[in-house]
N, C-alpha and C positions, 0 to 999 in steps of 0.2 A: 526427883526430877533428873533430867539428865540432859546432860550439855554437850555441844562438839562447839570444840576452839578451832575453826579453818586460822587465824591467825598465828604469825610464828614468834612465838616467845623463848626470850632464854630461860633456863633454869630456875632463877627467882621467881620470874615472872607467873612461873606456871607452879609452883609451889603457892606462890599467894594468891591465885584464884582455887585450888584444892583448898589451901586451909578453910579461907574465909567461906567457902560453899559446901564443906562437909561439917554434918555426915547424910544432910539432909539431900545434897544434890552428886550427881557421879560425873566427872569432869573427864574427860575424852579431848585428847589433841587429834586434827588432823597430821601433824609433823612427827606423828609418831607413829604412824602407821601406812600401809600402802595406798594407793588412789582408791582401789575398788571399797577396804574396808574403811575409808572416811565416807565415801560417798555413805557407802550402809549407814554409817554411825550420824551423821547428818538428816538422812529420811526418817530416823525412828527418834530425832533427838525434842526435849520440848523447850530450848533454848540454843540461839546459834551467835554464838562472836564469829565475828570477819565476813568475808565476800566469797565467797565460796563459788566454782566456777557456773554461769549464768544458764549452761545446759544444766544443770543437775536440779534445777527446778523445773523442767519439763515434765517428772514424774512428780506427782500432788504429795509433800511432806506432809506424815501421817498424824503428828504429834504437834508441830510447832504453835508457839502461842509469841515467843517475842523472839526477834531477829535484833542485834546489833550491828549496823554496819563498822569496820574500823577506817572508812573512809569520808570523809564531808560528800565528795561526789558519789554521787552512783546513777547517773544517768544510763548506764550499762543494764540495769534492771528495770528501766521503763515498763516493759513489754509482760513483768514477770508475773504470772496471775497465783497469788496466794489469798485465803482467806481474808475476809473486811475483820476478823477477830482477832487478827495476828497482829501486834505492834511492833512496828518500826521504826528503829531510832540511827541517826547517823552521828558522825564527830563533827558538825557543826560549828557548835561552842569553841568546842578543842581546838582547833586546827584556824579558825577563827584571825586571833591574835598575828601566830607566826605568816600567818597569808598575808595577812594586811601589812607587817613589819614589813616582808620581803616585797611586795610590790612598791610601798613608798622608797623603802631601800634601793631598790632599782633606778627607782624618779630620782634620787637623789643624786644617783652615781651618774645617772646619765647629765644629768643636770650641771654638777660640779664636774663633770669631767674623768670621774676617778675609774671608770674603766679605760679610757685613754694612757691616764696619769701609770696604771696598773703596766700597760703594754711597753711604755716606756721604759720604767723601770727595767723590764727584761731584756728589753736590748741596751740598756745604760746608755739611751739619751736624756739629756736635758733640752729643755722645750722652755718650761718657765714663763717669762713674761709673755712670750708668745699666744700661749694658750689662754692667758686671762681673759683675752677680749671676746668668747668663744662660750665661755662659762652664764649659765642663766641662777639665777635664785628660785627657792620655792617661795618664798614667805611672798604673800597677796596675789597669788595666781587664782584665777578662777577655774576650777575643777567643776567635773558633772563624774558622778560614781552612776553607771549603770549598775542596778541592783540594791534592794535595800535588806537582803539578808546579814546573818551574822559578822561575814565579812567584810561585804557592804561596808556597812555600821562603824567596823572597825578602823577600817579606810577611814572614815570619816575623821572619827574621832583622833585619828591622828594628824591628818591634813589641818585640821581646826586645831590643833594643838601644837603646829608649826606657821599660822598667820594665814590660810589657806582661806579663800571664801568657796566653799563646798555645797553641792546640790546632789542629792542623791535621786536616782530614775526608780520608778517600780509601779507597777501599774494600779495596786490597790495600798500599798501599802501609805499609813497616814504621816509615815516617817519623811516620804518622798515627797518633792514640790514638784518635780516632773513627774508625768501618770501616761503622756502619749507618745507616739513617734513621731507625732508631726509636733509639739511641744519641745521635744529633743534637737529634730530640725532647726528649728526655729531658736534655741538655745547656745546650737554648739559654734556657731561664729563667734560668740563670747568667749568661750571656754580656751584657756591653757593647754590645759591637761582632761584627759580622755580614759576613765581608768573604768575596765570591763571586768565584773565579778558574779556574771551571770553564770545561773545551771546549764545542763546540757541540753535541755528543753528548748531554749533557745537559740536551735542553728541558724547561723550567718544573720543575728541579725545585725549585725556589725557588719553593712556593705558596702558598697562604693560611695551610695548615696552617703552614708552614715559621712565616710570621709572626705568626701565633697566639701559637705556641709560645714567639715572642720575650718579654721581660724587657721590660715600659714602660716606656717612655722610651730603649730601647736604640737605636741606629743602625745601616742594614745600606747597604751598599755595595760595587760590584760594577766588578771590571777583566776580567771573564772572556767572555763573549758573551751579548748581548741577550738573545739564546732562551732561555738558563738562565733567566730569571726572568717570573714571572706578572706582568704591567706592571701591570694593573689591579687584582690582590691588594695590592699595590703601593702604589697610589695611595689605595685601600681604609684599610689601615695608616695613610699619613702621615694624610690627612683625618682618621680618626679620634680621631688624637693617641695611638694606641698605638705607635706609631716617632715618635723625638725626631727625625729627619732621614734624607736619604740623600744616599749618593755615587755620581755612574753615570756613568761614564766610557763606559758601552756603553746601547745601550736596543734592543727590541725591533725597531722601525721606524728606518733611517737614512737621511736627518736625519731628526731627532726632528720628526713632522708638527707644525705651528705650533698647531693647539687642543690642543696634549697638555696637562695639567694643573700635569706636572711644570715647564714654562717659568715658573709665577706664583708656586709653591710658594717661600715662603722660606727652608724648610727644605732645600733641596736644591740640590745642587752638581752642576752637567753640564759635564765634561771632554770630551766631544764628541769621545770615541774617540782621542784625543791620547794616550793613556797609553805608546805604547809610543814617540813619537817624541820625535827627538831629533838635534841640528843634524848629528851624524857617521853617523847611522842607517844610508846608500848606502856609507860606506865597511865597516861593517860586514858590509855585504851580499856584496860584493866579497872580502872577506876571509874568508869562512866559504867562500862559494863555490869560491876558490883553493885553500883549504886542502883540501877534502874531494876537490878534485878530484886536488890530487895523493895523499891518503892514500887513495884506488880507487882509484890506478894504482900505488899501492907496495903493493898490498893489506893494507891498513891498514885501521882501524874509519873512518866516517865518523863526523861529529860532529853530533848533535842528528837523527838517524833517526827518522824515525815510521812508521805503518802507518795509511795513509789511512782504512781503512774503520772502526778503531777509535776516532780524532780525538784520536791521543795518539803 
C-alpha cells in the first residue's frame, strides 16, 4: 500500500509511522517534496493522513480507500465528492479533551477575573478589593451545551464536575434533553452560561434571536466554528450590556480582522483558535492514524468515522 502524509511532522514523528508501516506499506511526506509532486503522490496514494488542499479533490483519487483527517473540523470538505467506499475518520476523540478544558478555561478566567487580574499585573496596578464585587462563581450555574459530540460531552463532563447543572442541545442525539430550537428558546432565560460546540454545518445558528432569548447578564462562548454564530448579533448583545461577556476561541473571519470590536471589548476573551492544541497533539495524530490503519486491515471498526457531507 502506499501512503502520502500532507501533515508536517518532525523527524521522530515520521520515522515512527515508516517503521511501524514497513515493509508492507511505502510512506511519502508531502513536506518533502514540491506541490506538484505531493499532489501526484496523493492521487495515486491508497491511504492519506492530513487535509490536504480542498481543490486537489476536484480530480477523482485513483486508489484511495481511507482518508485521515488530522483535524476534529473539516467543514471545509463538505462539498468533496469521493467514493461511499472510502472511510473517513477525524481527531474528534483527540482534540476532544483540550477543546473542552480550553473553553471552561476561558469561563473560568472570565468569571473570576483573571484576564483582567493578567492586564493589571502588566501595568503594576493593584486593584484588589475593588475588583471582588465584580467576580461571578461557576459552581451551580445553569449551562445549555449546544451539541452533543465529543466535545460536547466533554464540556459536559467537566461543568458537572465543577457543581454546574448542565443540559446538552442536539437534535437526535439521546444524550441531549433539548432536541429543538424552539425548546432552546424557551430554555435559555434559564441558563448562565451559553457554550457553542457546534460543526460547520450549522451556519449562524447562533442569531439574535438565539441572544435575545438569553437571561441578562448571562455569558455565551463558543469552541465549535466561526460560522455557527452571527458575529455582529454578537457584538450587538455585548454593546448592549445584555450578555455579561464572551468566550471565542473561534470567530467568523481568521485572524480576527484588527477593526473587529471584539479586540477592545473587555468583556471578552479570544483564545485565537488554540482550543484544541496541545504540546503531544502530532503524536496523537500519528497514533489514531496507526491504529485505524491496522484495524481496516484486520477489518475492524475504524475509530472516530465521519461522513463528510454531513459535518459529523
Amino acid at each position: 500500500m502506499t501512503i502520502y502524509c500532507h501533515s508536517k511532522f518532525d523527524e521522530s514523528l515520521r520515522q515512527k509511522l515508516i517503521t511501524a508501516l514497513s515493509p508492507a506499506h511505502v510512506v511519502h511526506f508531502g513536506s518533502e517534496v514540491n506541490r506538484d509532486e505531493a499532489k501526484q503522490l496523493f492521487y495515486n496514494a491508497d491511504y492519506v493522513l492530513g487535509n490536504p488542499p480542498v481543490e486537489w479533490f476536484s480530480t477523482p483519487t485513483k486508489n484511495l480507500k481511507f482518508w485521515q483527517l488530522d483535524s476534529a473540523g473539516f467543514d471545509q470538505y463538505a462539498m468533496v465528492q469521493i467514493s461511499e467506499q472510502v472511510k473517513v475518520a477525524n481527531m474528534g476523540d483527540w482534540f476532544a479533551r483540550p477543546c473542552a478544558e480550553s473553553i471552561v478555561g476561558g469561563v473560568l478566567a472570565l468569571y473570576r477575573g483573571l484576564d483582567t487580574l493578567t492586564l493589571l499585573k502588566q501595568k503594576t496596578e493593584w486593584v484588589g478589593v475593588n475588583l471582588r464585587p465584580l467576580l461571578r462563581i461557576l459552581y451551580q450555574q445553569n449551562v445549555i451545551v449546544l451539541g452533543a459530540g465529543t466535545i460536547g460531552k466533554s464540556v459536559k463532563a467537566i461543568l458537572e464536575g465543577l457543581g454546574c447543572k448542565t443540559q446538552l442541545m442536539a437534535r437526535t442525539s439521546p444524550d441531549a434533553s433539548i432536541h429543538t430550537f424552539d425548546e432552546l428558546i424557551n430554555e435559555l432565560p434559564n441558563a448562565d452560561l451559553l457554550i457553542n460546540t457546534l460543526p460547520g454545518t450549522a451556519t449562524h445558528f447562533v442569531t439574535a434571536e438565539v441572544f435575545a432569548a438569553m437571561k441578562p447578564g448571562s455569558v455565551y462562548a463558543s469552541i465549535g466554528r466561526g460560522s455557527t454564530t452571527d458575529e455582529k448579533a454578537l457584538i450587538e448583545a455585548l454593546e448592549s450590556g445584555h450578555l455579561d461577556g464572551a468566550v471565542l476561541d473561534v470567530t467568523e473571519v481568521e485572524p480576527l480582522p484588527a477593526d473587529s470590536p471584539l479586540w477592545t471589548m473587555g468583556n471578552v476573551i479570544l483564545t485565537q483558535h488554540t482550543g484544541g492544541g496541545h504540546r503531544d497533539e502530532h503524536v496523537g495524530k500519528v497514533d489514531l492514524f496507526l491504529n485505524n490503519v491496522f484495524a481496516l486491515e484486520n477489518g475492524s471498526e475504524i475509530v472516530d468515522q465521519v461522513m463528510l457531507a454531513r459535518g459529523y
